[in-house]
FIZA-324090 format. One record per residue (C-alpha): residue number from 1; residue in three letters; x, y, z. Coordinates in steps of 0.001 Angstrom, whole numbers. Layout:
BEGIN
(pt NUM, 'ALA', (X, Y, Z)) ...
# end
This chain:
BEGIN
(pt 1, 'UNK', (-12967, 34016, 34417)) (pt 2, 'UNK', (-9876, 31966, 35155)) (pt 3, 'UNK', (-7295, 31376, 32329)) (pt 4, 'UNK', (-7647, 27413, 33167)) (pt 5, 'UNK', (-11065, 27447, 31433)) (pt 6, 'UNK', (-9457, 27087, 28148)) (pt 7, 'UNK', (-10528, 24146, 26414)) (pt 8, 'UNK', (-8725, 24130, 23381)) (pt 9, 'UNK', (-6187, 20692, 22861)) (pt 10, 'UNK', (-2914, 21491, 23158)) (pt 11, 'UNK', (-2643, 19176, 19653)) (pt 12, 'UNK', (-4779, 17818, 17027)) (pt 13, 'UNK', (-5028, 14314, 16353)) (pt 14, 'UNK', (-6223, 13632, 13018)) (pt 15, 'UNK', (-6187, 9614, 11835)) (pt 16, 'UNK', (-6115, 9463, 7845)) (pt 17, 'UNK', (-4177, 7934, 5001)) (pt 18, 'UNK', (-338, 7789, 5207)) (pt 19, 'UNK', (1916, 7394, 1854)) (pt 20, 'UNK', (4063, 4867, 3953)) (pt 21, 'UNK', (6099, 2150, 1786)) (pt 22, 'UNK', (5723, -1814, 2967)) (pt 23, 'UNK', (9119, -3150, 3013)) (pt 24, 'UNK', (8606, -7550, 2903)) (pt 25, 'UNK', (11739, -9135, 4181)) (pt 26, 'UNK', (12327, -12339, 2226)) (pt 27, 'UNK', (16232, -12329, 3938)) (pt 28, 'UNK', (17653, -11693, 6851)) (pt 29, 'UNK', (20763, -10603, 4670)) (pt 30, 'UNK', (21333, -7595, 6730)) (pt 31, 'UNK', (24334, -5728, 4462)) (pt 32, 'UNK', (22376, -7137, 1390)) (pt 33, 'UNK', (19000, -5449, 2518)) (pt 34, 'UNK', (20653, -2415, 3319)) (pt 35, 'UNK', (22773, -2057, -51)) (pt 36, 'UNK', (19253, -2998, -2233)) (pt 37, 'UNK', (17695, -186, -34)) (pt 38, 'UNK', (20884, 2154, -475)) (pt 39, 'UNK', (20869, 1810, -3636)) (pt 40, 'UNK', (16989, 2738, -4148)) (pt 41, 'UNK', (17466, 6110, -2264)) (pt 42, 'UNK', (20315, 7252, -4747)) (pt 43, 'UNK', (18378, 5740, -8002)) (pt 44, 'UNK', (15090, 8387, -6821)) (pt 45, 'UNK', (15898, 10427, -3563)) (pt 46, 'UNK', (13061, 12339, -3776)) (pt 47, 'UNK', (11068, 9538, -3300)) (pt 48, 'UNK', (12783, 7284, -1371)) (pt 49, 'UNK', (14994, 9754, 462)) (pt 50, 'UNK', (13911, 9867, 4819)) (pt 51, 'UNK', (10766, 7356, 3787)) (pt 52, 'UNK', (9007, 6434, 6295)) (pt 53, 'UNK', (9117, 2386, 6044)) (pt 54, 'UNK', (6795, -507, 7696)) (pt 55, 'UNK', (8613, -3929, 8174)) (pt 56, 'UNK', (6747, -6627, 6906)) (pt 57, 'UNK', (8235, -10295, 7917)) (pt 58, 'UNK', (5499, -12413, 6468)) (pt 59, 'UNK', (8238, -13672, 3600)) (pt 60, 'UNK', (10272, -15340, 6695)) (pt 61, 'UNK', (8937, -19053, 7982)) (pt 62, 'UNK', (9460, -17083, 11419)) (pt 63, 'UNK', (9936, -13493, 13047)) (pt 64, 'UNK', (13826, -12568, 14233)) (pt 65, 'UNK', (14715, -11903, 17296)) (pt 66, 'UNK', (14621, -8542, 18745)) (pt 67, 'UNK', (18333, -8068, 18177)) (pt 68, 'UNK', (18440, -9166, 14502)) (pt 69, 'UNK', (15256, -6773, 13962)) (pt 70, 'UNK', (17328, -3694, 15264)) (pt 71, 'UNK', (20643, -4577, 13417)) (pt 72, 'UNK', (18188, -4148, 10630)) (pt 73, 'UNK', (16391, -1028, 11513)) (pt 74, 'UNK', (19796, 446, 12323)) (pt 75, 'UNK', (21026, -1036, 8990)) (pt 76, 'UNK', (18315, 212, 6952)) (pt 77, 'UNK', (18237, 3732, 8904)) (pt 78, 'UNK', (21955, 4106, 7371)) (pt 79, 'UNK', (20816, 3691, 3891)) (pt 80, 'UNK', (19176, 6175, 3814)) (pt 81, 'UNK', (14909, 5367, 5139)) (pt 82, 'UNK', (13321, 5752, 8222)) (pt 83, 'UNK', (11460, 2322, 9883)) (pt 84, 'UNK', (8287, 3604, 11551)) (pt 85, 'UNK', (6594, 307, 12269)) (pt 86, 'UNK', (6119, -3372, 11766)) (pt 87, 'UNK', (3111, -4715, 9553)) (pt 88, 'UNK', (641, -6872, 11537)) (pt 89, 'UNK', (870, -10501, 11841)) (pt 90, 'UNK', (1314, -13264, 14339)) (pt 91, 'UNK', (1309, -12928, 18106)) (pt 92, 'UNK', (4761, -13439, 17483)) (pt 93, 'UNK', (5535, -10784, 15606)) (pt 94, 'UNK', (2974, -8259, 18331)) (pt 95, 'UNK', (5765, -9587, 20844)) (pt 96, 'UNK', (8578, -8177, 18788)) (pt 97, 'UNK', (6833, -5085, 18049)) (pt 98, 'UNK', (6593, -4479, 21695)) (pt 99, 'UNK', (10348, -5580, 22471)) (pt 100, 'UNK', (11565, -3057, 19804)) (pt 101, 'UNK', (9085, -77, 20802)) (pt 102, 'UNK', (7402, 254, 17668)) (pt 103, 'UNK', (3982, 253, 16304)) (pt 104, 'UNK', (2009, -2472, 14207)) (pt 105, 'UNK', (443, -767, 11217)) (pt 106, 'UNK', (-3394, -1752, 11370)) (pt 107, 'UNK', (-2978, -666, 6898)) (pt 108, 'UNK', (-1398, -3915, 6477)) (pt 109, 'UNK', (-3973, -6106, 8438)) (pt 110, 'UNK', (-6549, -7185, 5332)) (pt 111, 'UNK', (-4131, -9615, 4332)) (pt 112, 'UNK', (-4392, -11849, 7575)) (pt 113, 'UNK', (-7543, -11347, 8270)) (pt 114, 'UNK', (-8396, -12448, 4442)) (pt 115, 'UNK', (-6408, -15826, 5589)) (pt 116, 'UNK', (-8248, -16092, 9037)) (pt 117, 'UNK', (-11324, -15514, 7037)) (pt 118, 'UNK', (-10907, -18274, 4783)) (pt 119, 'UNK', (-10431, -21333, 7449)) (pt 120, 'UNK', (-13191, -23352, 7775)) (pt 121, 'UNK', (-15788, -22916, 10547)) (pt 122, 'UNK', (-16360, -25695, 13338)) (pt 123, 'UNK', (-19959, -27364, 11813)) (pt 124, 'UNK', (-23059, -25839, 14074)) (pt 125, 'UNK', (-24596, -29387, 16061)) (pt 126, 'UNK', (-27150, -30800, 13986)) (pt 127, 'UNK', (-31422, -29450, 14727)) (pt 128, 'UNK', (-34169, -30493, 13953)) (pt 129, 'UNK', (-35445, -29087, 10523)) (pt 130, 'UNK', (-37982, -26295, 10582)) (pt 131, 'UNK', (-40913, -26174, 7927)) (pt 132, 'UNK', (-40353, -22215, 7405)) (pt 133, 'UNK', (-40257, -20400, 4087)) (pt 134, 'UNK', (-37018, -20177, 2960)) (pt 135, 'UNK', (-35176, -16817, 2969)) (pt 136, 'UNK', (-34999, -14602, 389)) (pt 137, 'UNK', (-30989, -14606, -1398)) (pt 138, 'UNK', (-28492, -13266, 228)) (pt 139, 'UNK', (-26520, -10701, -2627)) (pt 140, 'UNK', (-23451, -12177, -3336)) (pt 141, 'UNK', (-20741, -11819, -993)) (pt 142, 'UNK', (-18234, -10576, -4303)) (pt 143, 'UNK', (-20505, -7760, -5790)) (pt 144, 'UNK', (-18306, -5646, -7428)) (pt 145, 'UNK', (-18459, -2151, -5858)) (pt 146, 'UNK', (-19114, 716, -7895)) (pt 147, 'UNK', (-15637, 2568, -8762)) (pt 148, 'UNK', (-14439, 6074, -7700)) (pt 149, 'UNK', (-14826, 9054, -9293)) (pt 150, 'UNK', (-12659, 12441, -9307)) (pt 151, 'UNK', (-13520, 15506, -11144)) (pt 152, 'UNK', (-11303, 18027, -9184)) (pt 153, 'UNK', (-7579, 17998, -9821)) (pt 154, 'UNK', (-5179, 15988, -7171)) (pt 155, 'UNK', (-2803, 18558, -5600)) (pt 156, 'UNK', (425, 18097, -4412)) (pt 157, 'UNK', (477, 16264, -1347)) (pt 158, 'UNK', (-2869, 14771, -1386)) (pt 159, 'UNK', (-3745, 10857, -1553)) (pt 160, 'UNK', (-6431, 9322, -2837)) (pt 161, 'UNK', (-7511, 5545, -2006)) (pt 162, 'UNK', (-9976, 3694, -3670)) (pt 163, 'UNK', (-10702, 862, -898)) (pt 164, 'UNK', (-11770, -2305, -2924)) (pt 165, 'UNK', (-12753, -700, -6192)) (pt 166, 'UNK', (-11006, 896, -9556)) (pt 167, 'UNK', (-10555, 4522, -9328)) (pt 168, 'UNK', (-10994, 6936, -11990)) (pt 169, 'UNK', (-9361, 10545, -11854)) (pt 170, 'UNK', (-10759, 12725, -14918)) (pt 171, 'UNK', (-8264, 15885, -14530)) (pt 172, 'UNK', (-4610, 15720, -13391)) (pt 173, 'UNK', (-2511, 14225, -10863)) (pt 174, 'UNK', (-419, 16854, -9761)) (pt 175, 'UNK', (3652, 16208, -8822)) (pt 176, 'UNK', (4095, 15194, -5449)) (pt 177, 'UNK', (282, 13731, -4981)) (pt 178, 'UNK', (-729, 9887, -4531)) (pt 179, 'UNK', (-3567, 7828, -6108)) (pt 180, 'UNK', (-4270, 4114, -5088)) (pt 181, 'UNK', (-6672, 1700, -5609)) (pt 182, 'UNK', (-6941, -1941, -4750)) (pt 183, 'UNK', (-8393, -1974, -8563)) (pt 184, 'UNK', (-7272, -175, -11533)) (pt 185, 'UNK', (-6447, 3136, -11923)) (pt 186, 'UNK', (-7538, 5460, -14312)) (pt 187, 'UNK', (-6250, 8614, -15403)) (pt 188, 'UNK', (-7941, 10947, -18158)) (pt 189, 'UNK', (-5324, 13797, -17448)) (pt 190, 'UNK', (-1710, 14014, -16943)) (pt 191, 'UNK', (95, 12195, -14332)) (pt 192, 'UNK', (2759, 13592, -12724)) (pt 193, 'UNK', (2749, 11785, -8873)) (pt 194, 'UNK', (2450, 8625, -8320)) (pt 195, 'UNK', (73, 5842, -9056)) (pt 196, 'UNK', (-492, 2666, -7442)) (pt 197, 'UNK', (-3092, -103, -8516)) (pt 198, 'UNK', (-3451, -3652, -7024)) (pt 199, 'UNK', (-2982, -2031, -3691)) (pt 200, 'UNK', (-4053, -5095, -1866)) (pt 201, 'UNK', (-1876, -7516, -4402)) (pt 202, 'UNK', (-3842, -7710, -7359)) (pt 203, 'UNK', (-2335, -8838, -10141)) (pt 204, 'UNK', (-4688, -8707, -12687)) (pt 205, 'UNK', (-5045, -4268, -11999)) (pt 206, 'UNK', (-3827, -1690, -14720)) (pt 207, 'UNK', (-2682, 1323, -14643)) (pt 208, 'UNK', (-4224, 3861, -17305)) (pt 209, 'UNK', (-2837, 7039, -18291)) (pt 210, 'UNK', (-3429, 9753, -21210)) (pt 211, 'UNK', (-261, 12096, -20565)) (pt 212, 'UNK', (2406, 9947, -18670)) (pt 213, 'UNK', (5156, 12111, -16280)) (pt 214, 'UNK', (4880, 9308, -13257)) (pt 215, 'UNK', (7175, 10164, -10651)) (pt 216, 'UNK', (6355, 6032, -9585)) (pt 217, 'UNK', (3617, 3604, -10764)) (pt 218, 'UNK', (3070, 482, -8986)) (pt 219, 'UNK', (935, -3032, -9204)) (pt 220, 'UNK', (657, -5178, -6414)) (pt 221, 'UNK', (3725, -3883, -4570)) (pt 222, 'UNK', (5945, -4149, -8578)) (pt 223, 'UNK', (7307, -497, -9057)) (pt 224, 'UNK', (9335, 1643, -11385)) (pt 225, 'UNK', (10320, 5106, -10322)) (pt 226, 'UNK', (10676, 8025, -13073)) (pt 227, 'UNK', (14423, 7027, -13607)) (pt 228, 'UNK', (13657, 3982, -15022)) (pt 229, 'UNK', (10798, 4560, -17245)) (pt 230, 'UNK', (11905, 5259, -21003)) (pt 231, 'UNK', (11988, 8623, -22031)) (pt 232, 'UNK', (9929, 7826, -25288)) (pt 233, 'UNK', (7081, 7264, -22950)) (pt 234, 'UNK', (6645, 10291, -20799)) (pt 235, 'UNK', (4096, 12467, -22097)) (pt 236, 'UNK', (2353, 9311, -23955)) (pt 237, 'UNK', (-903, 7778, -23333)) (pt 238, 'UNK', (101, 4147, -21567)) (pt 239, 'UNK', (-928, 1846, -19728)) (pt 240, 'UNK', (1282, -204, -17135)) (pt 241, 'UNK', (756, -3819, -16004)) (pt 242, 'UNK', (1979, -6868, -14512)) (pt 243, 'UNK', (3220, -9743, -16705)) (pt 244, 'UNK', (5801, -12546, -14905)) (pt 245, 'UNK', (6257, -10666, -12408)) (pt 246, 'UNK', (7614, -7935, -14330)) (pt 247, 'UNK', (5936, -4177, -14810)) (pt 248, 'UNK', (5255, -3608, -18183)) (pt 249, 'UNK', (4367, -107, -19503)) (pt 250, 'UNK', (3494, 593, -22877)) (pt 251, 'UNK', (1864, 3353, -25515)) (pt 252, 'UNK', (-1636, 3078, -25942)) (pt 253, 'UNK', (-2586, 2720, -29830)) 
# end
């Protein structure tokens, strides 16, 4: 038997969850982002430290070209993080992706589609009515889906995402590992990774936690690393939410 009937791939493709950080440009500042971004990296290298980054330019009223995009990526490459990709958008932006080689992250396409979702259809022409019973109703379109459990610890270097619903971790989030949800979050053990709720920009999420170590916590995209949580607070139940804009964490009575 020849040696060429080895069917094995010579690599493993594998498509899952990525921890990858969405950086919004609201500037085209290029020292400014850089220095904000610099300055990140020293505050919490070991998160923020060779992070892989996706450039999101939905905060500008248009893309940049491709040489103001790479002065950027260059620029932001010298602080310190590594961009990987730019977040889906316009045609616009597909045409810069292209020009500068890089990918556009399908994890950041909800958003637009949400917005394409919500134009108004054309009217169908008008028919003639049909005597027909009616249809039975529909279940409404904003059910709330049932929320996601975890029994089994979360190990270092896993990640956990609770698409559209809270999620609810009853034994510890290990250093190092990564639970989001688009809902709240829930912890009934220690955390000691990170925690992100409002994945998908809700506000109105929490954060819940009975022995608080965070390495991060995060609502809709609002963050504070360990370094600038107060240290009367680690190892307390809290919860964390947003308020003006503003992350607020506080003991639980």
């Amino acid at each position: 038997m020849s040696a060429a009937m080895d069917y094995e791939p010579a690599g493993e493709l594998k498509i899952g969850q990525v921890g990858i950080a969405n950086l919004r440009i609201r500037t085209l500042d290029i020292p400014r982002l850089a220095e904000e971004m610099r300055g990140r990296v020293q505050r919490a290298p070991k998160l923020f430290a060779r992070a892989a980054v996706v450039l999101d330019f939905g905060g500008l009223s248009r893309a940049p070209d491709a040489a103001t995009a790479q002065a950027l990526i260059d620029g932001l490459r010298a602080a310190g993080v590594l961009p990987v990709a730019l977040a889906y958008g316009t045609s616009e932006i597909e045409r810069l992706a292209e020009a500068l080689g890089l990918p556009l992250l399908a994890k950041f396409r909800a958003a637009y589609e949400r917005d394409d979702a919500a134009a108004p259809a054309a009217p169908a022409p008008a028919r003639e009515p049909k005597r027909e019973a009616a249809p039975p109703p529909a279940p409404a379109a904003n059910a709330a889906a049932p929320g996601l459990l975890l029994t089994a610890p979360v190990r270092s270097g896993q990640q956990v995402y609770a698409d559209h619903r809270d999620l609810t971790v009853l034994a510890t989030v290990g250093a190092g590992a990564e639970v989001i949800a688009d809902g709240s979050v829930h912890i009934y053990g220690s955390l000691r990774g990170r925690a992100l709720a409002g994945a998908q920009g809700n506000p109105q999420a929490r954060i819940f936690c009975r022995e608080f170590h965070a390495e991060l916590v995060a609502i809709a995209g609002h963050y504070k690393v360990l370094e600038d949580i107060p240290k009367d607070l680690r190892g307390k139940a809290v919860q964390v939410w947003l308020e003006d804009q503003q992350l607020k964490i506080a003991a639980l009575d």
